[in-house]
NUGU-692219 format. One record per residue: x, y, z of N, C-alpha, C in turn; residue in one letter; residue number from 1. Coordinates in steps of 0.1 Angstrom, whole numbers. Layout:
[[X Y Z] [X Y Z] [X Y Z] "A" NUM],
...
***
This chain:
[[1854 3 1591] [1847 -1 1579] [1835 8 1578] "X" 1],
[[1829 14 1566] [1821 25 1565] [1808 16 1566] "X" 2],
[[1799 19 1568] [1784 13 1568] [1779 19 1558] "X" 3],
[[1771 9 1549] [1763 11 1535] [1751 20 1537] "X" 4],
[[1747 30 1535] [1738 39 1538] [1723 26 1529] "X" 5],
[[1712 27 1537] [1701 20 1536] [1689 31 1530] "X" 6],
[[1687 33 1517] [1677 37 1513] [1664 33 1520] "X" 7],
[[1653 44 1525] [1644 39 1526] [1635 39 1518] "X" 8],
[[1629 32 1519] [1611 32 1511] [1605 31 1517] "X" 9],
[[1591 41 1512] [1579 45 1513] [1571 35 1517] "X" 10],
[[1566 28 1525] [1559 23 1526] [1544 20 1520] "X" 11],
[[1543 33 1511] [1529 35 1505] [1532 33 1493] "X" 12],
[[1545 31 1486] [1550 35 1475] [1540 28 1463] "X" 13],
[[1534 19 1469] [1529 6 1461] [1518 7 1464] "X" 14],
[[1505 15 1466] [1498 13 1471] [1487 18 1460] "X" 15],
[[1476 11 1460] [1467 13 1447] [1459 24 1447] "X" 16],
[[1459 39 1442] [1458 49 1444] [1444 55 1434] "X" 17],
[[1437 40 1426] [1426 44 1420] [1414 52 1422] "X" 18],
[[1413 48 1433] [1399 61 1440] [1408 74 1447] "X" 19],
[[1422 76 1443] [1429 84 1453] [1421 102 1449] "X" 20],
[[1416 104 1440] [1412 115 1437] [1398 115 1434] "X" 21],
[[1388 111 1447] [1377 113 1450] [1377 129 1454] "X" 22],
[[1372 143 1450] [1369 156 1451] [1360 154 1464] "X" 23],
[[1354 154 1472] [1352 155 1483] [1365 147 1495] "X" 24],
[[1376 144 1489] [1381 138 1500] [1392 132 1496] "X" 25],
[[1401 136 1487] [1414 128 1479] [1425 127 1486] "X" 26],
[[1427 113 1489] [1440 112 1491] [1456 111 1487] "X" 27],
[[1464 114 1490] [1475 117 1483] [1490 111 1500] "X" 28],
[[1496 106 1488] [1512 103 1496] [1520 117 1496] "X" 29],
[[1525 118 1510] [1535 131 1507] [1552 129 1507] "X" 30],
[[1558 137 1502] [1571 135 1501] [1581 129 1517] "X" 31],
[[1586 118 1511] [1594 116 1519] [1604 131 1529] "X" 32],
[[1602 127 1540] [1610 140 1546] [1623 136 1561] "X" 33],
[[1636 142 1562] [1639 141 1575] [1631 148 1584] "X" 34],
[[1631 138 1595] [1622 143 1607] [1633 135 1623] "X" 35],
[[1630 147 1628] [1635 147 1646] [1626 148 1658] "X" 36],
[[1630 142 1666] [1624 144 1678] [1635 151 1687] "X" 37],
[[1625 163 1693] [1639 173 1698] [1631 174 1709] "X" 38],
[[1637 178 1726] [1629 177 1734] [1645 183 1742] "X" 39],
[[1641 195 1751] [1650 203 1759] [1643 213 1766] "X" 40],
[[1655 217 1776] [1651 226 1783] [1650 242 1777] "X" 41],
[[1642 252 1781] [1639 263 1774] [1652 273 1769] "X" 42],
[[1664 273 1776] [1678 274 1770] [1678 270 1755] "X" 43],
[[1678 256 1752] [1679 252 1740] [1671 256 1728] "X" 44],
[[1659 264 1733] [1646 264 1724] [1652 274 1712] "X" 45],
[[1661 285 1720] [1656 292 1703] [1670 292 1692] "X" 46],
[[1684 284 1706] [1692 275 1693] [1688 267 1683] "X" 47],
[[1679 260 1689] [1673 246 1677] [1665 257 1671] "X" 48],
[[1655 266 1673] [1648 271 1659] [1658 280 1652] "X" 49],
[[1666 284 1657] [1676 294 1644] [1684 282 1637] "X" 50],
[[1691 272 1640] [1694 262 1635] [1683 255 1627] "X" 51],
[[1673 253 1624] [1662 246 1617] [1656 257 1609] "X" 52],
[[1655 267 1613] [1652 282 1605] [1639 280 1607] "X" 53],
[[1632 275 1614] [1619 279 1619] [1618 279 1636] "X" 54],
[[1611 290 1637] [1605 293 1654] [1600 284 1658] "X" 55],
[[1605 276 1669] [1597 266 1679] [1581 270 1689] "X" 56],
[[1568 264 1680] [1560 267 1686] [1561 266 1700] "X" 57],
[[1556 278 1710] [1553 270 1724] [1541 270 1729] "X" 58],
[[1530 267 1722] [1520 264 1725] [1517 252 1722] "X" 59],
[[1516 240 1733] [1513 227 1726] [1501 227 1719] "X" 60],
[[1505 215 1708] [1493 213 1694] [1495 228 1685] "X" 61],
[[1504 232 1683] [1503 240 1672] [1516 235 1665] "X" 62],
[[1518 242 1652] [1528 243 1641] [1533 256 1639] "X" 63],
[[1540 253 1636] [1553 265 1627] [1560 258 1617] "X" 64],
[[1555 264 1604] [1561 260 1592] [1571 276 1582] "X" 65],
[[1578 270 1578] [1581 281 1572] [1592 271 1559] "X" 66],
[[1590 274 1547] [1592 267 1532] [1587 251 1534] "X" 67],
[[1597 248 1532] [1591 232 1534] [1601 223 1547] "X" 68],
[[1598 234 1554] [1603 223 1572] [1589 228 1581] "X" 69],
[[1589 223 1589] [1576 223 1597] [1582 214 1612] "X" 70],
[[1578 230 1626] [1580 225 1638] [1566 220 1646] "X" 71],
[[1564 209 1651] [1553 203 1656] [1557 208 1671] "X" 72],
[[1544 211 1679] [1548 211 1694] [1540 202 1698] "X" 73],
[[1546 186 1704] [1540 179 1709] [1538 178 1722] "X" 74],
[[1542 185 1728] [1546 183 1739] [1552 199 1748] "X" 75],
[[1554 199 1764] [1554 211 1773] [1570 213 1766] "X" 76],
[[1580 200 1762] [1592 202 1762] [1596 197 1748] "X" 77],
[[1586 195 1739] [1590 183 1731] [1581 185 1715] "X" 78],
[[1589 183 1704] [1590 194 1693] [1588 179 1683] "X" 79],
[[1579 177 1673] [1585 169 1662] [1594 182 1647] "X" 80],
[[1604 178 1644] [1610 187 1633] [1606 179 1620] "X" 81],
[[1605 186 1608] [1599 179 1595] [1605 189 1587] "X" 82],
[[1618 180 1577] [1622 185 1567] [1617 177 1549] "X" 83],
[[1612 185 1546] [1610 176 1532] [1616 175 1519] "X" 84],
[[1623 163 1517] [1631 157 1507] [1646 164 1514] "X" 85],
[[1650 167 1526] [1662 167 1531] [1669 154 1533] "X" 86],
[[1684 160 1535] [1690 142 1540] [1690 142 1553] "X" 87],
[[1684 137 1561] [1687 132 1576] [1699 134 1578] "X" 88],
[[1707 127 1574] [1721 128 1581] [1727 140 1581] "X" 89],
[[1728 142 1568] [1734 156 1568] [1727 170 1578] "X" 90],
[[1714 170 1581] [1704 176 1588] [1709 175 1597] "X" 91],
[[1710 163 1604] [1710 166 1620] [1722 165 1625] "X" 92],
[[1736 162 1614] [1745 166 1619] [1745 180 1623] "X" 93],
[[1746 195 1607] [1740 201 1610] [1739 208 1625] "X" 94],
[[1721 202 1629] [1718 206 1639] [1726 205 1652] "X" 95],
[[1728 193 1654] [1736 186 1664] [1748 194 1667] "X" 96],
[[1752 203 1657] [1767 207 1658] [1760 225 1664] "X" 97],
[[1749 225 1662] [1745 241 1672] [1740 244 1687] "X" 98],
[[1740 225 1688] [1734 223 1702] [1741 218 1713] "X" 99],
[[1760 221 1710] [1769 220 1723] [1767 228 1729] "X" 100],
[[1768 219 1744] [1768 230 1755] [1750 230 1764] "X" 101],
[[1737 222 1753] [1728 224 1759] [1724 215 1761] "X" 102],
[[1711 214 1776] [1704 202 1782] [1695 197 1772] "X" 103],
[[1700 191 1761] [1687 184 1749] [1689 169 1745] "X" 104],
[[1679 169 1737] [1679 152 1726] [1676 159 1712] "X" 105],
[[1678 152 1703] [1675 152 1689] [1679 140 1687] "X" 106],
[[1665 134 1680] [1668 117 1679] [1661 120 1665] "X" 107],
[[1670 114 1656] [1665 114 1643] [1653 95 1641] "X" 108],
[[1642 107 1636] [1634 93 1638] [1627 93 1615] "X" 109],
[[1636 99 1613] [1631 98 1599] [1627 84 1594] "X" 110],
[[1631 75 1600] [1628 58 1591] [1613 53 1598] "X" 111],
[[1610 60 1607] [1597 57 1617] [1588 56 1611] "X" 112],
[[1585 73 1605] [1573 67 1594] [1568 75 1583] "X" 113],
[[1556 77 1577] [1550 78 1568] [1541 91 1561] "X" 114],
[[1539 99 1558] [1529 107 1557] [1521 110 1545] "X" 115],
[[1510 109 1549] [1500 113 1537] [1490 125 1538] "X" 116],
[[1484 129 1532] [1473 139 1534] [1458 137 1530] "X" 117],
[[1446 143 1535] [1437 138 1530] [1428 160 1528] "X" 118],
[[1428 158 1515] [1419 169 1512] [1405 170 1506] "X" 119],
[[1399 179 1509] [1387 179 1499] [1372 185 1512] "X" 120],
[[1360 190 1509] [1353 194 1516] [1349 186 1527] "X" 121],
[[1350 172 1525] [1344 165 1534] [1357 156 1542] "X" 122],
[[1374 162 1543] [1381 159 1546] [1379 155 1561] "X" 123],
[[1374 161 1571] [1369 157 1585] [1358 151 1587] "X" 124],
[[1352 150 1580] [1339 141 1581] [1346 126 1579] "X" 125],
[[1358 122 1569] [1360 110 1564] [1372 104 1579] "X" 126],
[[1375 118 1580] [1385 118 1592] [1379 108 1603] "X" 127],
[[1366 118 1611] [1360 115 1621] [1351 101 1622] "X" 128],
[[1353 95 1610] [1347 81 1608] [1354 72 1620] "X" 129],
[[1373 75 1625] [1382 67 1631] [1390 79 1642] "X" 130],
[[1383 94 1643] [1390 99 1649] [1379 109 1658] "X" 131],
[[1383 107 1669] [1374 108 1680] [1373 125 1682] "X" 132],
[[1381 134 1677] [1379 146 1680] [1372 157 1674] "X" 133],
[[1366 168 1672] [1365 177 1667] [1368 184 1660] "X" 134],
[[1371 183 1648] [1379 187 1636] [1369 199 1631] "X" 135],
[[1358 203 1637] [1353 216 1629] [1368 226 1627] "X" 136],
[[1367 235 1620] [1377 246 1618] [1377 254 1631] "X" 137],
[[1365 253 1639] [1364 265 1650] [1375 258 1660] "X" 138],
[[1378 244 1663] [1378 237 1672] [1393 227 1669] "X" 139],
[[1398 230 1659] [1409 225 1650] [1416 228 1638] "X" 140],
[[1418 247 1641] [1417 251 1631] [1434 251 1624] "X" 141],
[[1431 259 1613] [1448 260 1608] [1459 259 1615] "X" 142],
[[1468 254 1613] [1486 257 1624] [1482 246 1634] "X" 143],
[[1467 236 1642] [1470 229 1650] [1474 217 1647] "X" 144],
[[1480 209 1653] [1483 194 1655] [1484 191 1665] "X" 145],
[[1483 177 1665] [1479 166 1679] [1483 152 1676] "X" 146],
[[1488 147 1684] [1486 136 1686] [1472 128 1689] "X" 147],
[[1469 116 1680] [1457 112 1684] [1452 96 1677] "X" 148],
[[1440 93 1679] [1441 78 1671] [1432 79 1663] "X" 149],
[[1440 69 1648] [1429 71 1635] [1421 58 1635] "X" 150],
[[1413 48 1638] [1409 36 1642] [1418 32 1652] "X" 151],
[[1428 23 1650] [1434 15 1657] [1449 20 1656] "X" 152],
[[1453 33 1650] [1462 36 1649] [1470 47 1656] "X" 153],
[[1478 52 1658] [1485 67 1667] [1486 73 1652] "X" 154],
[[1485 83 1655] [1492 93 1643] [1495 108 1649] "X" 155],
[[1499 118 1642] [1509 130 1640] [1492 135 1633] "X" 156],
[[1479 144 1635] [1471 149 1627] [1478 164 1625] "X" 157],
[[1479 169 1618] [1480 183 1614] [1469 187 1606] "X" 158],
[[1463 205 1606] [1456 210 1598] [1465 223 1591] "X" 159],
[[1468 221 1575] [1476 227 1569] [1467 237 1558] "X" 160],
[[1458 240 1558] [1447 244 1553] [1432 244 1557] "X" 161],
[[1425 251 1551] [1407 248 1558] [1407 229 1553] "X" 162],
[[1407 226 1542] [1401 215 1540] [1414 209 1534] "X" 163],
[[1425 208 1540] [1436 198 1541] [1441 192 1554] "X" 164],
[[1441 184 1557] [1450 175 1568] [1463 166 1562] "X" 165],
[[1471 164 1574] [1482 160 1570] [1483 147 1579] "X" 166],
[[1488 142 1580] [1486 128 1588] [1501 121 1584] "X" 167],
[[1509 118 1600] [1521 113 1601] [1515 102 1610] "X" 168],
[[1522 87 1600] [1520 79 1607] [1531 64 1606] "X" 169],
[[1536 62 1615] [1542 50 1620] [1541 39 1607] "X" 170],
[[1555 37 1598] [1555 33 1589] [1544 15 1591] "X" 171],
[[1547 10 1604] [1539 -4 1606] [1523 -5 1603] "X" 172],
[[1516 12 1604] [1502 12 1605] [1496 19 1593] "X" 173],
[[1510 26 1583] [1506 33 1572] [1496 28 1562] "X" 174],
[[1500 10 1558] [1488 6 1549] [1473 6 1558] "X" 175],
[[1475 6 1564] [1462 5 1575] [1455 14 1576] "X" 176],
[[1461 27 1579] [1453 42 1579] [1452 46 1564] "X" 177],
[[1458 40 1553] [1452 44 1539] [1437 41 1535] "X" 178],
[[1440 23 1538] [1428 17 1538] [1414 21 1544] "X" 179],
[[1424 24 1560] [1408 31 1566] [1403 42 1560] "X" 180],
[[1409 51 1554] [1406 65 1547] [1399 61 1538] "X" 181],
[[1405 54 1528] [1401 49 1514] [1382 40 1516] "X" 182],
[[1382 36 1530] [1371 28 1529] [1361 38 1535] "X" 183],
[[1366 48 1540] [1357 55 1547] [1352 67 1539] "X" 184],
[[1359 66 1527] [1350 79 1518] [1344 78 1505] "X" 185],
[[1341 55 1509] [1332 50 1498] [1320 59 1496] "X" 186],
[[1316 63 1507] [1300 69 1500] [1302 77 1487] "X" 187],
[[1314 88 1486] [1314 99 1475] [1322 93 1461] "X" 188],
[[1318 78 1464] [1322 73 1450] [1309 67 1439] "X" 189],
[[1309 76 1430] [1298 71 1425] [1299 61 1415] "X" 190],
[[1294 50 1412] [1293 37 1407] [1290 47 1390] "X" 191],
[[1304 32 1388] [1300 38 1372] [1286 32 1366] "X" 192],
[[1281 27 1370] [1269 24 1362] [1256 34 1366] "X" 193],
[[1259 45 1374] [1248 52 1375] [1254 69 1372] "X" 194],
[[1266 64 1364] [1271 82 1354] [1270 79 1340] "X" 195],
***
């Protein structure tokens, strides 16, 4: 018997997006995307990037993007993949079918979770309200990512621009890190009664 393929939704799909275009700090939902967790021995490394068509960074906390897929290095052995508006299935068959014969995983974790982005000049200032690191550019500049916590949450930070961040987060904590964003860059809302 075939199994009913399960559309997912967005977890943010609904989410009240009235202050979403504050200019010092706007947030925005990003496109649904397949995403993998790939994690292998150095053998494997540069089948899975010609198969994904992007180079597997090897420097942990950096990125490698090339159109709209993007390779995370989270790790000494261990890669997040990000395809956007691909089909999972069809993806990682795909992949899976270039990676006989090698010591790896590819665990499709596309239903996991969520991403959004936060842009604007004061994008790390609203950041660092819940995120303990150093986001200057000198210190977190372009192409890095990390693993790290936004208040009370884990997340995927990427920096995809000077004053863009990208933020992958665990569909359970997504209303939660909008909220925290959204509450953290009240100051640059100006009250209509004083425009």
């Amino acid at each position: 018997m075939a199994e009913a393929a399960i559309a997912r939704l967005n977890s943010l799909t609904g989410i009240d997006r009235g202050g979403a275009s504050v200019r010092e700090a706007s947030l925005s939902v990003l496109p649904d995307a397949a995403k993998f967790v790939f994690r292998g021995r150095p053998s494997s490394w540069s089948a899975i990037g010609e198969a994904f068509r992007v180079e597997l960074p090897k420097t942990v906390n950096r990125f490698n993007a090339s159109g709209d897929r993007k390779a995370y290095c989270l790790g000494p052995d261990e890669w997040l993949l990000e395809a956007v508006a691909e089909d999972p299935v069809r993806l990682h068959s795909e992949l899976a079918s270039k990676l006989g014969g090698h010591a790896c995983s590819l665990v499709d974790v596309s239903h996991r979770s969520d991403g959004l982005a936060i842009s604007g000049s004061m994008s790390d200032y609203v950041l660092n309200h819940g995120c303990p690191l150093d986001l200057s550019e000198q210190q977190f500049p372009v192409g890095m990512c990390t693993r790290t916590l936004l208040g009370k949450s884990p997340i995927v930070l990427s920096r995809t621009a000077p004053e863009v961040f990208q933020i992958d987060v665990w569909r359970s904590f997504s209303m939660y890190v909008w909220a925290f964003l959204d509450d953290a860059r009240q100051e640059f809302l100006i009250p209509q009664a004083l425009t």
